[in-house]
N, C-alpha and C positions, 0 to 999 in steps of 0.2 A: 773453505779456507779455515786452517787451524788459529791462527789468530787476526784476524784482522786490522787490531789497533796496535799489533808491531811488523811496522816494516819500515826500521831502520834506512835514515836517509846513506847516501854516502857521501859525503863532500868532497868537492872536490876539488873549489877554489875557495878562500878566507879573505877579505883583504876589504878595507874602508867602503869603495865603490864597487867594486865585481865578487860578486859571491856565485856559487852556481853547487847545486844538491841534485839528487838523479836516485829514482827508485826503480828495483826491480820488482814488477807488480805480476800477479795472478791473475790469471784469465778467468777471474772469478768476478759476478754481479758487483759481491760486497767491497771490493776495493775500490768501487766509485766514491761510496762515503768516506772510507778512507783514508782514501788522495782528495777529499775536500779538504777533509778537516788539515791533513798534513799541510797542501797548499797555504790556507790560513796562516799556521802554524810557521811554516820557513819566511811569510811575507811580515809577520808581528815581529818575527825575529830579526830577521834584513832591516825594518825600520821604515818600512814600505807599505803599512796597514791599510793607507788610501785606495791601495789598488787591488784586495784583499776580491771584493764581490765580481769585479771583470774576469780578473785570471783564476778564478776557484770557478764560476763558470764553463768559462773557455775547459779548464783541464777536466773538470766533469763530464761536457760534452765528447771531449776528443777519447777519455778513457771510456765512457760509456762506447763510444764507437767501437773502440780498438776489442774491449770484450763481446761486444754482439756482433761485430764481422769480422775484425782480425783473425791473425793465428798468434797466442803465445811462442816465447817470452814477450810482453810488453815492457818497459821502458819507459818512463818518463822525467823529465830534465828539465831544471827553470835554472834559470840564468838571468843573475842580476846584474846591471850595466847602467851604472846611478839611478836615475829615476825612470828606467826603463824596464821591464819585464821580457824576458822570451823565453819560450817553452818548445819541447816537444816531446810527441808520444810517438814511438818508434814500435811497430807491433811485424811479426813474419809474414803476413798475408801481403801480399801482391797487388790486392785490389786493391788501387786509390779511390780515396775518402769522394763522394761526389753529394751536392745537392741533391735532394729528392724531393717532388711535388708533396706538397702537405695541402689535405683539403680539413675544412672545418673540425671534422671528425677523426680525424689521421689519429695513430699514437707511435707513430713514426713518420721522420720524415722533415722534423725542425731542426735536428742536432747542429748542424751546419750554417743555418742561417742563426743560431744562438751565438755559435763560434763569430761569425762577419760581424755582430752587431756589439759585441762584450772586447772583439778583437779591433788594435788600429790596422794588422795586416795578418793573413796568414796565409798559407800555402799545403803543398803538397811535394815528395819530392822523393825520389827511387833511396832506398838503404840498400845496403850489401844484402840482405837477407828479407825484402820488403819493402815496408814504404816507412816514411817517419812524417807526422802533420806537425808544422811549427807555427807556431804563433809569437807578434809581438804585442803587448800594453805596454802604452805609454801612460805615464801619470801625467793627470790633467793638468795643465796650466807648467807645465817642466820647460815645453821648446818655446 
């Protein structure tokens, strides 16, 4: 990856309560770092900072996935909905995202139970070209 710490968001809604930003990422390791730091960065901005360590999680996991089994171009999209968070990473490969046994020693095999446990919901779900993983966070103490 020629630069790593630019990859300009695109906006694509503005507005008091709904904001929503979407990257086009590289099928490269280093844009996990990234899409943290960026994540961080669009939720300080939103005014959202509380929910900053769930969904920087969540989008780690899922972009880590989407570069070690996807296929490029990857995709990812956060979507702000008052005090609600939803995301997803849209990648070309066909395989859905599935749970894997993790035994003591594993170093794969958590990504997805990091997702269930940082996420209030997420799923899985066919795209034109793939699959896309969405996830929502809710901010604590909101409903």
């Amino acid at each position: 990856m020629k630069n790593p710490s630019f990859i300009p968001p695109s906006l694509v809604k503005d507005d008091k309560n709904t904001r929503e930003a979407y990257w086009d990422l590289p099928a490269d390791p280093e844009a996990v770092g990234v899409v943290r730091r960026l994540a961080r960065e669009v939720l300080v901005g939103w005014g959202i900072s509380t929910m900053t360590e769930n969904v920087t999680m969540v989008v780690s996991e899922l972009v880590s996935n989407a570069v070690v089994h996807g296929q490029a171009p990857i995709t990812l999209s956060l979507h702000r909905h008052g005090r609600i968070v939803c995301g997803e990473v849209t990648d070309h490969s066909a395989v859905w995202s599935a749970p894997l046994p993790a035994g003591p020693d594993s170093e794969h095999g958590r990504g997805l139970a990091i997702v269930a446990a940082y996420a209030d919901r997420w799923g899985v779900e066919s795209a034109p070209q793939g699959k896309t993983v969405w996830f929502v966070c809710v901010e604590p103490g909101s409903l």
